[in-house]
N, C-alpha and C positions, 0 to 999 in steps of 0.2 A: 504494500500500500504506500503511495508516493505522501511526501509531508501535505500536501492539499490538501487529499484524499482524505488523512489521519483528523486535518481537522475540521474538515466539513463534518464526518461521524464526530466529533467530539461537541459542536455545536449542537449536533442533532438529538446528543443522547443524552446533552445535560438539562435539567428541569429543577424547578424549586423547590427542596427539601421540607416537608414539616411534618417531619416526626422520623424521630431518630432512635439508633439502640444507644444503651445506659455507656458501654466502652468507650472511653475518651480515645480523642487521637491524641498520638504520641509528642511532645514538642518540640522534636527531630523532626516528624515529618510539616506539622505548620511551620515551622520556621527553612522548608525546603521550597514549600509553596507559596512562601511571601521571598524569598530569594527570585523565584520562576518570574514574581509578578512585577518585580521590581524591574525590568527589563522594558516592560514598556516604555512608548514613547511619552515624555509631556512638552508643553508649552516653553518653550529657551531651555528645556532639562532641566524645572524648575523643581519636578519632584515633589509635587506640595502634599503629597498623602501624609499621613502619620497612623501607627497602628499602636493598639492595646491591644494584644493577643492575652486572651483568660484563658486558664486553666480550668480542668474540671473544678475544683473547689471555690476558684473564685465566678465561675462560672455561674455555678449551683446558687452562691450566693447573693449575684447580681440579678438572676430572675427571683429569688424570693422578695427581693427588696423592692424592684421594680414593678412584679406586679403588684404589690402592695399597694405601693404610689400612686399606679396609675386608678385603682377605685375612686381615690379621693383628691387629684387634684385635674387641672386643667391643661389644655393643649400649649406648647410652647416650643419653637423652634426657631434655629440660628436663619435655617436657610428660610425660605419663602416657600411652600408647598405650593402647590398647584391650584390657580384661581378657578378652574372649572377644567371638567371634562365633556366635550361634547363632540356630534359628529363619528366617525370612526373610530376614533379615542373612547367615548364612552361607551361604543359596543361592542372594543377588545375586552373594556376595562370589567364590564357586566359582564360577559361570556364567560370568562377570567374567575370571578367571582360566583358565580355559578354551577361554575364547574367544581370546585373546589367546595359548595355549598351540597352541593348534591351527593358529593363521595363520601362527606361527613353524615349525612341524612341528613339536612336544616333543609326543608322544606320551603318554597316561598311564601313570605309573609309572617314567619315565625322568626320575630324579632331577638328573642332571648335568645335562641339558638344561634342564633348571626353573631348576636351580639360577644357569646359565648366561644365561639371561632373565633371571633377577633383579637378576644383577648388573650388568645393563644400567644398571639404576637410576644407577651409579654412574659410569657414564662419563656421567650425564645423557642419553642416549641419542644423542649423537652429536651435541646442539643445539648449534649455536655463542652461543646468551647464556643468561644465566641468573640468576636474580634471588632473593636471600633474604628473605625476610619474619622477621623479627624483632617480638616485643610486648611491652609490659611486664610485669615479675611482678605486679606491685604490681595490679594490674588482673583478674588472675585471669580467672574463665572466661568474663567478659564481654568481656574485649580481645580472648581467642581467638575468639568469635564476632565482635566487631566485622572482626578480621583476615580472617576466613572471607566475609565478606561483599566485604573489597576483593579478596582473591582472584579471588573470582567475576566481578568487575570486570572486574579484567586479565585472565581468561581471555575473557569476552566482547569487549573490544575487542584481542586479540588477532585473534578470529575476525571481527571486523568488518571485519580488513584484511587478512584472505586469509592468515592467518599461523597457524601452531600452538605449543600448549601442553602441556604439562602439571602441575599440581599434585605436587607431589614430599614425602608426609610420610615418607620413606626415608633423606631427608640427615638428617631432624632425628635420627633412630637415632642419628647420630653425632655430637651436636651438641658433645662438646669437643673434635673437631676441627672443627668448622665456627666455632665459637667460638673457636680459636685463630686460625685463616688470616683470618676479618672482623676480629679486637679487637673482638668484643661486648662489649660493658659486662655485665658480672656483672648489673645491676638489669633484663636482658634478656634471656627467652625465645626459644631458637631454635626457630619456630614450624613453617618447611618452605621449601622453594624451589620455584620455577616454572622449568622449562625451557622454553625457546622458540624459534622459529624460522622458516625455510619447510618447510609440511612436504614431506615424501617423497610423491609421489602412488603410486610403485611400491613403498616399502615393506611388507613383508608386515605389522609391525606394525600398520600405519595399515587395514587391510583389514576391519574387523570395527567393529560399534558396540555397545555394550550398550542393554538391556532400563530399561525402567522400568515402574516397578510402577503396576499401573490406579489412579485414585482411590481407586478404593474401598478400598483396601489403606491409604492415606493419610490417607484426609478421613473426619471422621465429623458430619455434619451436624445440628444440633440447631434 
């Protein structure tokens, strides 16, 4: 299989993890896959990512604390979330959401249940490590895309070693508590965390892939 080949299957066969087994990975092996990820390209090789890499225990810890938090207090984040989804956007975005509503059993219209899946978010979904990605302010929307790019890194070399992920932009909701438990330096962006793990083969969450939209939807050729 030629290197193209290797990674068109590598795109193809990676999906977003939520629910994982109790065995931590090793941190020989995350600190191989933020080595891998570090290779990306950024903006002048500014490099603006920073990682918190958690271990099982502090792992453990940060979801008990976190979902704690989030029952009782409100939304707060560095970056600007998303003003609206509409269009083609909001019928990956539902499709997305339904899919993953339906593998669970949440039925539509059964709000607790939803509601209930959500907050899965917040136990990180049961992953035993978990990793923050942090960027600089100063750097603005270019760091966030440089950061967006090493993301995609470590989620591909994630899946390169039979491992799962997920992209987490839920913790940043809360990012002055997540900013409190790391000492983020104030001149830093809490950008999103990555759960990760082995994943669940029988988990009902894991059972479903999402859609991608044809070329033509994307490319416009001139």
């Amino acid at each position: 299989m030629s290197q193209a080949e290797m990674l068109g299957a590598l795109l193809r066969s990676r999906a977003s993890c939520r629910g994982y087994l109790p065995e931590p990975v090793g941190r020989d092996v995350i600190a191989q896959v933020l080595r891998d990820a570090q290779q990306v390209p950024s903006w002048c090789n500014s490099q603006p990512w920073h990682v918190v890499a958690c271990e099982a225990e502090e792992t453990a810890r940060l979801a008990e604390a976190l979902y704690e938090h989030v029952g009782r207090a409100g939304h707060a984040s560095d970056i600007a979330f998303p003003t609206a989804y509409e269009g083609a956007y909001q019928a990956r975005r539902r499709e997305c959401g339904w899919q993953l509503y339906e593998a669970v059993g949440v039925e539509k219209g059964d709000r607790v249940g939803s509601a209930r899946q959500m907050r899965e978010n917040f136990r990180l979904f049961g992953a035993p490590n978990f990793l923050l990605i942090t960027t600089h302010k100063a750097l603005g929307p270019y760091g966030v895309l440089d950061c967006g790019a090493f993301v995609t890194a470590v989620l591909l070399g994630l899946e390169a070693r039979g491992l799962g992920g997920i992209a987490m932009a839920s913790v940043a909701g809360f990012s002055p508590f997540m900013r409190d438990w790391f000492d983020v330096p104030e001149e830093r962006d809490v950008l999103c965390g990555i759960a990760l793990g082995h994943p669940d083969p029988d988990h009902p969450a894991n059972q479903f892939r999402t859609t991608r939209a044809p070329e033509a939807e994307v490319v416009e050729w001139r």
